[in-house]
C-alpha positions in Angstrom: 63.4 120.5 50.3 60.1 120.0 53.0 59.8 116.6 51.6 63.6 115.7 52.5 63.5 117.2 56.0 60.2 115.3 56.3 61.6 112.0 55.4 64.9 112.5 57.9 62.3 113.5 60.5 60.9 109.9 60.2 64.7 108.4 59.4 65.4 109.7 62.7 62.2 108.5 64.1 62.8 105.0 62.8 67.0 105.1 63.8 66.3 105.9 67.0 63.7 103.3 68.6 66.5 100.6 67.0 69.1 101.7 68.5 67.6 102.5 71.7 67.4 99.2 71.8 71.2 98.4 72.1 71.8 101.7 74.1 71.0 99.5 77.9 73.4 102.3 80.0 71.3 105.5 78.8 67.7 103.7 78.2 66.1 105.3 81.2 63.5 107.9 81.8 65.1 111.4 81.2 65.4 112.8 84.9 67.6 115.3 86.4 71.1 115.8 84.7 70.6 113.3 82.2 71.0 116.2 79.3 74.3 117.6 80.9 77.3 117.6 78.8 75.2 116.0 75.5 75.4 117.2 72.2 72.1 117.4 69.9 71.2 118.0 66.7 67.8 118.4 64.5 65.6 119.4 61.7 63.6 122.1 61.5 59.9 122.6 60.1 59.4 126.2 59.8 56.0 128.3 59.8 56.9 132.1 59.0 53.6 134.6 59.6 53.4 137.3 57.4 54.3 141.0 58.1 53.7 144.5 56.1 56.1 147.5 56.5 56.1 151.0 55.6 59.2 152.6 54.7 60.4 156.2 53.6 58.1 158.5 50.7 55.5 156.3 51.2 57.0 152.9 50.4 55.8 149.8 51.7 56.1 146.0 51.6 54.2 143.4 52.0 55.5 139.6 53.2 53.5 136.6 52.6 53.6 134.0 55.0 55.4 130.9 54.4 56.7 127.4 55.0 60.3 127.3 55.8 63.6 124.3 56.7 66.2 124.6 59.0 68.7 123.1 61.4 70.1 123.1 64.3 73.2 122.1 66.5 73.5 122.5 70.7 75.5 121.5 73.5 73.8 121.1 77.4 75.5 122.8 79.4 73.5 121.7 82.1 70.6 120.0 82.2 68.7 123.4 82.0 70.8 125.1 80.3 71.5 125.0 76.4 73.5 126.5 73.9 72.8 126.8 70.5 73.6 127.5 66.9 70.4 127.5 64.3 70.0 128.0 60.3 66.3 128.8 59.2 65.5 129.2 55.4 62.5 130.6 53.7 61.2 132.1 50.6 58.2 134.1 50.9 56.2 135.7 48.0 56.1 139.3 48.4 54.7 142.8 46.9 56.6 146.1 47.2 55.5 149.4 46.5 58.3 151.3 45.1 57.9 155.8 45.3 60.4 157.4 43.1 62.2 160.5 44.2 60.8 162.2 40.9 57.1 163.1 42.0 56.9 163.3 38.0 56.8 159.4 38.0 54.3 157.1 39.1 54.6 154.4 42.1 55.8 151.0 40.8 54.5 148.0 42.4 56.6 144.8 42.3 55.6 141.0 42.9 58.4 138.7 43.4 59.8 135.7 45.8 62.1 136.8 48.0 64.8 134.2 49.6 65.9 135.2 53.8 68.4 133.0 55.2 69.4 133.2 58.9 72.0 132.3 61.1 71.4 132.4 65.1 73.7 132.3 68.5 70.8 131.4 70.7 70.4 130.4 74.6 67.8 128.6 76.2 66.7 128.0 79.5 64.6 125.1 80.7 62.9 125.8 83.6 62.5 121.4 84.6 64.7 118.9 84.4 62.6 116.9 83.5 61.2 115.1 80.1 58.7 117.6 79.3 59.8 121.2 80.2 58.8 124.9 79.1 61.4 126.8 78.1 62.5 130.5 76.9 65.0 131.5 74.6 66.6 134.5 72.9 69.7 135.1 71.2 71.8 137.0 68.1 73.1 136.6 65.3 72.2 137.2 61.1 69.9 137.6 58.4 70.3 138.3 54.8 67.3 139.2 52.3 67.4 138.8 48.7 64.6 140.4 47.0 65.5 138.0 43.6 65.7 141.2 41.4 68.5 142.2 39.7 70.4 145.2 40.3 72.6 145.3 36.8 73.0 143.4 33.7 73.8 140.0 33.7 77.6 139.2 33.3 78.7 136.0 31.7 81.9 134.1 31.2 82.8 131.3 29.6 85.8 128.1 29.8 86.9 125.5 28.7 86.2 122.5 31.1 88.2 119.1 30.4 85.7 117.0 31.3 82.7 119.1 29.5 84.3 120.8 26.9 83.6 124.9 26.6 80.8 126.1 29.0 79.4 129.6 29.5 77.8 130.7 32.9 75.6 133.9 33.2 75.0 135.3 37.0 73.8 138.5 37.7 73.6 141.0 41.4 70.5 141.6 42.9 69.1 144.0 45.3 69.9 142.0 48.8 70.9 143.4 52.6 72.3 141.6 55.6 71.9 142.7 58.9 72.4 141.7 62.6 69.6 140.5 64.1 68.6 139.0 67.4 65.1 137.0 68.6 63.4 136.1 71.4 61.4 133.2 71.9 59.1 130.1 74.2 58.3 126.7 73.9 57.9 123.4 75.3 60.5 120.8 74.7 59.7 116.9 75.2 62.4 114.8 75.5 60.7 111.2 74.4 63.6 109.3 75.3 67.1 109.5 76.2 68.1 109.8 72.4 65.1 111.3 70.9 63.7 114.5 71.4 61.4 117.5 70.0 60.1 121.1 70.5 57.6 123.6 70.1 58.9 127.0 69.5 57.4 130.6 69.0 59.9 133.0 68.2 60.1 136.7 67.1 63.2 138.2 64.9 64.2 141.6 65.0 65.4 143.1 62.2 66.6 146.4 61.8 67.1 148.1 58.5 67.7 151.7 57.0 64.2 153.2 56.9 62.9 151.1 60.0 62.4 147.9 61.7 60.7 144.6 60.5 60.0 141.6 63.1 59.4 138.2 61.7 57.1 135.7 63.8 58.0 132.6 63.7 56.4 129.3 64.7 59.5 126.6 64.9 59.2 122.0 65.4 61.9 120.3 65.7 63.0 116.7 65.8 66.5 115.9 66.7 68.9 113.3 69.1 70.7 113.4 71.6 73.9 112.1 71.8 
């Protein structure tokens, strides 16, 4: 999945400098107003740090760091002004320390890749109109983690496909949560054209869940046009 957001990164690259070329009305230095009322999009390379939480009886868990994907889609509301949605995805290796409530049995410890998905409502406020322009953002929205272990047997049930002939499909529950979340953020956005831009963002995530808290840090590029 890095490789393919990699390669659109440089499609978009690529698309953009040729049809800047035929885009005469808007190929002009990026100046005051010229992102009012434009739509963007982009791709999203991902850095997530690692974080360790304690929880109830002694219970802890540990996050590795990891590489993550996203996207994003945003309207300018003014030129300093944005509003965004954005869809981050990453699957850190973890280790968890699970206490039972039976001081008879030992601690289990359990080593597994979790997958956490998460859907934002952000705003963000550039403080320059200009091409290069710090900004700060924050917003709401969801997270759900899967911890990838299952929670039952698995079930499995099976058809006859007319194209296929009879297939069976096993899928099984896991242990997962969602929660609302909501982040806060700063960067520095360069706008290297009046179709092409890209930013620099350093975000925490809140997440609150039964025994606790757990914040993510986040280090977010992206590549993206306007339009």
């Amino acid at each position: 999945m890095l490789r393919r957001i990699s390669l659109i990164m440089l499609l978009i690259i690529a698309s953009s400098s040729v049809l800047a070329q035929y885009d005469h009305p808007r190929n002009k230095p990026s100046e005051a107003g010229s992102r009012e009322g434009r739509w963007e999009g982009s791709v999203i390379l991902a850095f997530q740090t690692g974080v360790t939480a304690g929880g109830e009886g002694g219970s802890e868990i540990d996050v590795d760091s990891a590489l993550g994907w996203g996207i994003s889609a945003a309207w300018n509301w003014t030129d300093k002004l944005n509003l965004s949605y954005r869809y981050l995805s990453t699957s850190p290796d973890y280790k968890a320390l699970i206490v039972p409530e039976d001081s008879v049995e030992a601690p289990r410890t359990i080593e597994h890749s979790m997958s956490k998905r998460s859907h934002q409502f952000n705003v963000t406020y550039n403080f320059s109109s200009k091409a290069l322009t710090p900004f700060v953002v924050g917003g709401i929205g969801w997270t759900k983690l899967d911890s990838n272990v299952p929670s039952a047997p698995p079930s499995t049930s099976c058809w006859w496909d007319p194209w296929w002939g009879y297939i069976c499909f096993s899928d099984w529950k896991t242990y997962d949560v969602s929660k609302l979340t909501y982040n806060l953020g700063a960067g520095l956005r360069w706008d290297i054209n009046n179709m092409l831009f890209s930013k620099a963002t350093y975000t925490r995530q809140f997440l609150d869940v039964d025994s606790g808290s757990i914040n993510f840090d986040t280090a977010i590029l992206e590549l993206g046009l306007m339009f």
